[in-house]
N, CA, C and O of each residue as an XYZ file, in Angstrom:
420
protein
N      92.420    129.984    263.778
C      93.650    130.569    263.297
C      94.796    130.164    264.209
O      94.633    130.310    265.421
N      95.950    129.666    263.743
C      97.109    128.966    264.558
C      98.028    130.092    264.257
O      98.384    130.211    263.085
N      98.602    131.201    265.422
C      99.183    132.113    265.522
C     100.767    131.457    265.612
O     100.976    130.292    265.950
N     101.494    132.120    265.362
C     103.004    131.726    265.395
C     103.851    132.162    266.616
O     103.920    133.342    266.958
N     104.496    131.155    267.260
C     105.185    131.619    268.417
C     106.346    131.534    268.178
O     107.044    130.797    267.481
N     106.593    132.834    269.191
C     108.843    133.146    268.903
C     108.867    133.122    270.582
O     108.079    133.739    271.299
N     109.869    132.332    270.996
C     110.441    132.508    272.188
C     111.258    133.323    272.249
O     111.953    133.308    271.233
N     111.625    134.269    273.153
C     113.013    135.288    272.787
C     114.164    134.190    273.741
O     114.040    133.358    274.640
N     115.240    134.745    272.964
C     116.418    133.895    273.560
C     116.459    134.352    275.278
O     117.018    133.639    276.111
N     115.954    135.307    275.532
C     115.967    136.061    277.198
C     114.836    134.813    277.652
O     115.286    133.888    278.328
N     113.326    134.802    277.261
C     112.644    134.185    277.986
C     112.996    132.358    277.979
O     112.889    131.619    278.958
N     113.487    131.903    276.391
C     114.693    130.547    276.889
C     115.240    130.314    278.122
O     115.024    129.360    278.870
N     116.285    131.669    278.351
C     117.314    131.218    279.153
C     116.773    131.602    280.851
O     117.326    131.232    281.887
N     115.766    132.292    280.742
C     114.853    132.206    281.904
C     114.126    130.652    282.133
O     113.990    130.268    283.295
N     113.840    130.109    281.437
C     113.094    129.117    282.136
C     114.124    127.994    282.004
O     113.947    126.861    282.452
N     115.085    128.356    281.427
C     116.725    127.259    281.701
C     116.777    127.207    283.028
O     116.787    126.204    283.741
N     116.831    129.062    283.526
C     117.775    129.139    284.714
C     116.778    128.239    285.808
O     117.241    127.454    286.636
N     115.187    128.555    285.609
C     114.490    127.836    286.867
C     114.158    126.691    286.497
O     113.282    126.477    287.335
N     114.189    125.827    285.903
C     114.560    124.734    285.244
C     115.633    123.633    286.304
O     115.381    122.787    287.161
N     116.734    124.113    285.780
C     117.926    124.112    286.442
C     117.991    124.051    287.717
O     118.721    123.317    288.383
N     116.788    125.264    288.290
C     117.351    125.523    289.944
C     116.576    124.712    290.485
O     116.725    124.721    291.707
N     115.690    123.899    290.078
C     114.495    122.996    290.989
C     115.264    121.478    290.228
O     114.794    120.435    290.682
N     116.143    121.339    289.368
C     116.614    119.829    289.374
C     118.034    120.110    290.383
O     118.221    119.336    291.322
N     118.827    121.038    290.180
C     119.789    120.832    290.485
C     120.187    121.444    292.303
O     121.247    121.130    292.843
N     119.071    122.361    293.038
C     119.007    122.964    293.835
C     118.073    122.080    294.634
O     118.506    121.269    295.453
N     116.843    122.241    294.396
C     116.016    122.020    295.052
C     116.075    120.326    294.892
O     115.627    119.648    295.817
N     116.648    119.662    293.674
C     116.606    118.315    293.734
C     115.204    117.371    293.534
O     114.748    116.366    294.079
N     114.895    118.045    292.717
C     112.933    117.189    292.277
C     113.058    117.872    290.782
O     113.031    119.034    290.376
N     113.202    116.622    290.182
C     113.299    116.390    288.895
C     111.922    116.383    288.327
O     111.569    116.880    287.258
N     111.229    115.775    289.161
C     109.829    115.773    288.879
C     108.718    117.257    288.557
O     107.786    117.529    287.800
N     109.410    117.851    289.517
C     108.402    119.186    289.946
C     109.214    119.871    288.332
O     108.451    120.561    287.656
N     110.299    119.730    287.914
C     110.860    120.369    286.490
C     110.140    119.794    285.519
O     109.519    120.439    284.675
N     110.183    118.483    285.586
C     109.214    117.932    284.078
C     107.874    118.464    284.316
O     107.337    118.732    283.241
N     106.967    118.773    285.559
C     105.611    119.224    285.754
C     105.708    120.425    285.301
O     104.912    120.706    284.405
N     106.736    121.565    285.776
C     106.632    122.903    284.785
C     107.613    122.437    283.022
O     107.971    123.573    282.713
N     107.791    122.131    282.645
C     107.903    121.763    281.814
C     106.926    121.444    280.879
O     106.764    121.907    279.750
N     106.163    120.428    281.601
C     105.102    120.207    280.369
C     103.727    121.012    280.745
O     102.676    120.881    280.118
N     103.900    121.796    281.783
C     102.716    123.323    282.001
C     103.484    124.667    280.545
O     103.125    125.613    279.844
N     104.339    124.065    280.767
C     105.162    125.083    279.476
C     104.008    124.393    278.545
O     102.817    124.662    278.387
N     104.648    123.643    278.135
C     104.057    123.358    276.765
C     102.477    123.507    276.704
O     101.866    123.566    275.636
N     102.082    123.544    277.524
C     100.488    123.337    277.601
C     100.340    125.036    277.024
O      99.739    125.288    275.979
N     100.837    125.869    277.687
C     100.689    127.200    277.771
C     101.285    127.288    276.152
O     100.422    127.418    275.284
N     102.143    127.249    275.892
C     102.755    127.318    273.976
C     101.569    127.046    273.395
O     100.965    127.984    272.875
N     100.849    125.355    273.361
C      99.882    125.025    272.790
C      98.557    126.248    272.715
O      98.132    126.607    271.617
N      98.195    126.609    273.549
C      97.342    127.959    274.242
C      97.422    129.155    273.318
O      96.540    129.578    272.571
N      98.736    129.653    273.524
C      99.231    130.784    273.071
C      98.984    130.601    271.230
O      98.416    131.487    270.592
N      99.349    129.719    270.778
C      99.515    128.693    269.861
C      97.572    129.504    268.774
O      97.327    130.373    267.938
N      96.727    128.388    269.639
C      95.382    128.601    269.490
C      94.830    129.561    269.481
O      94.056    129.814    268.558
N      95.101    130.685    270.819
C      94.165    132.080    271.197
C      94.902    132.591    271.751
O      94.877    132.000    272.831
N      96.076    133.808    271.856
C      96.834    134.037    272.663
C      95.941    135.106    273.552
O      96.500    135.683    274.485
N      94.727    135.335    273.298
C      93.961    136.567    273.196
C      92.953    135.936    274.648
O      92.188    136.718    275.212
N      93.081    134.465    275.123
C      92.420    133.584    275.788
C      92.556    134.581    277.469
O      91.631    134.831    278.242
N      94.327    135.046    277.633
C      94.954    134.878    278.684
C      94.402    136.646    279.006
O      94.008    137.484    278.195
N      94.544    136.727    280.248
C      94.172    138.636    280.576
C      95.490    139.469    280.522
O      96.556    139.071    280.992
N      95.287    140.786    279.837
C      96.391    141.756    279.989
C      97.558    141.752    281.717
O      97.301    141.468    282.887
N      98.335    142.041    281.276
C      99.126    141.578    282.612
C      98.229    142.511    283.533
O      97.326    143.287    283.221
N      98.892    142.109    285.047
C      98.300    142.478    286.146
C      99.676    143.951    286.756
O      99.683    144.503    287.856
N     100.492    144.157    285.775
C     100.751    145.191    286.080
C     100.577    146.467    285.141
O     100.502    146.124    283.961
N     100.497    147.742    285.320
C     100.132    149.115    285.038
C     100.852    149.194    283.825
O     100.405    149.158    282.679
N     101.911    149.296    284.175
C     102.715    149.739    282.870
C     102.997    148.794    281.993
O     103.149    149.209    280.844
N     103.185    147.021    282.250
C     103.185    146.785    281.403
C     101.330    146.700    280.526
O     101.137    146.695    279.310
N     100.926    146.679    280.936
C      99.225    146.468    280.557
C      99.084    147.400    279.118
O      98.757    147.154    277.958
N      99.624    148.883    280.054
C      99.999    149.792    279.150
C     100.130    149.416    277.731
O      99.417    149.717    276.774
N     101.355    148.583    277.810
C     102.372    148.336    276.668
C     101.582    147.242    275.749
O     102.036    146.955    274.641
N     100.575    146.736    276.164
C     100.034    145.794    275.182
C     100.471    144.117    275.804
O     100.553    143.141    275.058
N     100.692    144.077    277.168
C     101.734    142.998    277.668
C     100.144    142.292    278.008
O      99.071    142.822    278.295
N     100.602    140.679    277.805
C      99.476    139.844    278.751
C     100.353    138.668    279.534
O     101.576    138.533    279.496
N      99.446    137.907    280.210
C     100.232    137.359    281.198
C      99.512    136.161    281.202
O      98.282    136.193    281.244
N     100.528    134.432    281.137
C      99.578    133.228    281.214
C      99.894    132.912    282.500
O     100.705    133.595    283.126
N      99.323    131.909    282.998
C      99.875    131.902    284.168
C     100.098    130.183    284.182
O      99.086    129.581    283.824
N     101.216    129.358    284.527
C     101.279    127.756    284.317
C     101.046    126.900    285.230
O     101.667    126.717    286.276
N      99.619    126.067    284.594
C      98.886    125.544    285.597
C      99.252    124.998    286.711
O     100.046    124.088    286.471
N      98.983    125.165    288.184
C      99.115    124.560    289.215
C     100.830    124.262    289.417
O     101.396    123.204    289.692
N     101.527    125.939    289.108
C     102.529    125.985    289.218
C     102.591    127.630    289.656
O     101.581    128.155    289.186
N     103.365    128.572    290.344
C     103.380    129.224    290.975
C     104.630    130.610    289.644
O     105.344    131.537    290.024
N     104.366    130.106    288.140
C     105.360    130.832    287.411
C     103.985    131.240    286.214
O     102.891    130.815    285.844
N     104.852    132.234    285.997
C     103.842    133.020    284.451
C     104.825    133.620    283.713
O     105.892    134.174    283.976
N     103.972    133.278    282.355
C     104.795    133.915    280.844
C     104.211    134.971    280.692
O     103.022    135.186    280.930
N     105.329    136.014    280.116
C     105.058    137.616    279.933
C     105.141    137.344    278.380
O     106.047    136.683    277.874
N     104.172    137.881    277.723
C     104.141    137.826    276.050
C     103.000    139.012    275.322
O     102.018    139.499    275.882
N     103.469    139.268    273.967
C     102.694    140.364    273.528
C     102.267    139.861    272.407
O     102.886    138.905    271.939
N     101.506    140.208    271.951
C     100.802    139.881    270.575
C     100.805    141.192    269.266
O     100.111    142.209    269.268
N     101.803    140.769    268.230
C     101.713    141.128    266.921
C     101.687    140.739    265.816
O     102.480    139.960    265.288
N     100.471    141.412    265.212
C      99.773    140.452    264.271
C      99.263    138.983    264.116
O      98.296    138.627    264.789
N      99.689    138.380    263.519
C      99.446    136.311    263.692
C     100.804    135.862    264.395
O     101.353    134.780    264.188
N     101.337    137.014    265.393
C     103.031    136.318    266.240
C     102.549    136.406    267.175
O     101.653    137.248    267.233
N     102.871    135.579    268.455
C     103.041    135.545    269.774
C     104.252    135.742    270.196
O     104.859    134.672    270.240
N     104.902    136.668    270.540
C     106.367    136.966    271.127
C     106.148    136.548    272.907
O     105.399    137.110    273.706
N     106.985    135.502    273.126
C     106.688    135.401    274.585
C     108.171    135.785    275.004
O     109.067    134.988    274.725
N     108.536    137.226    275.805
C     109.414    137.811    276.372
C     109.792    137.426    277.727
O     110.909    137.803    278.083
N     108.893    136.557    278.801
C     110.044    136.524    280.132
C     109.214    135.182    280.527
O     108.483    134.403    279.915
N     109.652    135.296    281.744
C     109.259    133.840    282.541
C     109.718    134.053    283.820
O     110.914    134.079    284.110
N     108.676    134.229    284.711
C     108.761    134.697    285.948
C     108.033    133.742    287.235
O     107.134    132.933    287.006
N     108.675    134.036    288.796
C     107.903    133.274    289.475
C     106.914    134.534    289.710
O     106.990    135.670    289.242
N     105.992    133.984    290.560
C     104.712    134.819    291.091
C     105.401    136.153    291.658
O     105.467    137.307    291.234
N     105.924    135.443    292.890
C     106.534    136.915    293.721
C     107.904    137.708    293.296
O     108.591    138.407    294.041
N     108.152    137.387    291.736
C     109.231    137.991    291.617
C     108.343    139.233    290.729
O     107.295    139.240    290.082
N     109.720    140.577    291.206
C     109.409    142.099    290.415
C     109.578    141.661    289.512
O     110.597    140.971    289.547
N     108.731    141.665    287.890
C     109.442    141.242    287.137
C     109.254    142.799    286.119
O     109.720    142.739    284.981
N     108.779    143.736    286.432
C     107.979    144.978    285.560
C     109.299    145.430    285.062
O     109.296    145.365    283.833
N     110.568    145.917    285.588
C     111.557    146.601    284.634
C     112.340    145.059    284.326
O     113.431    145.424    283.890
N     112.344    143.839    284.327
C     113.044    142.940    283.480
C     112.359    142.851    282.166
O     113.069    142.713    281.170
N     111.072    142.912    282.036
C     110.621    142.608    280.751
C     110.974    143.774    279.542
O     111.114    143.663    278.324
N     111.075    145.388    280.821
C     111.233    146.320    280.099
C     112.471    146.467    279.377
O     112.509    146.942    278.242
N     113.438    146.089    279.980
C     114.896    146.184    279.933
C     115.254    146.785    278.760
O     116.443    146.973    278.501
C-alpha cells in the first residue's frame, strides 16, 4: 500500500532554513545535497510503511500519535503522524534541538 505524503508548509520551511544554514553558513554544499537526498530516502520510506519508523522518543508527543524517522547518517529527524492512507510530516529537527512544544505549537 503506497500511503500519501503532505509536507506541512512549517516542516518545508524548516528544512529550507537548515538547508540554507550548512550551504550558506557552514559553507559545504555537499553535506546539504547528503541531507537532502537522506530526505528523500526518508519520503520514499514514509511513502512505503510509515508504520516502519518508532513512536517518537518523547512523552507527550508519543502520546499524540507522533513518530519519529531519523535521516541516515545525518544527525536530523522528521516529526510526522499518520492518518489514515496520509503521512503528515510536521517538523524537521536537529538531534539536540527541544523540539516537543514546536511541533505542538
Amino acid at each position: 500500500m503506497a500511503y500519501n505524503l503532505i509536507i506541512t508548509d512549517r516542516a518545508n520551511d524548516l528544512i529550507d532554513e537548515r538547508v540554507l544554514y550548512i550551504i550558506e553558513k557552514l559553507k559545504n554544499p555537499s553535506a546539504a545535497k547528503h541531507l537532502l537526498d537522506g530526505i528523500s530516502s526518508v519520503y520514499d520510506r514514509l511513502q512505503d510503511n510509515p508504520y516502519q519508523f518508532p513512536d517518537s522518543g518523547d512523552p507527550v508527543l508519543s502520546r499524540r500519535k507522533y513518530k519519529e524517522a531519523l535521516i541516515p547518517k545525518m544527525q536530523y529527524k522528521m516529526v510526522f503522524r499518520i492518518e489514515n492512507e496520509t503521512v503528515y510530516v510536521v517538523g524537521f529537527f536537529h538531534d539536540l534541538e527541544n523540539y516537543t512544544s514546536k511541533v505542538i505549537e
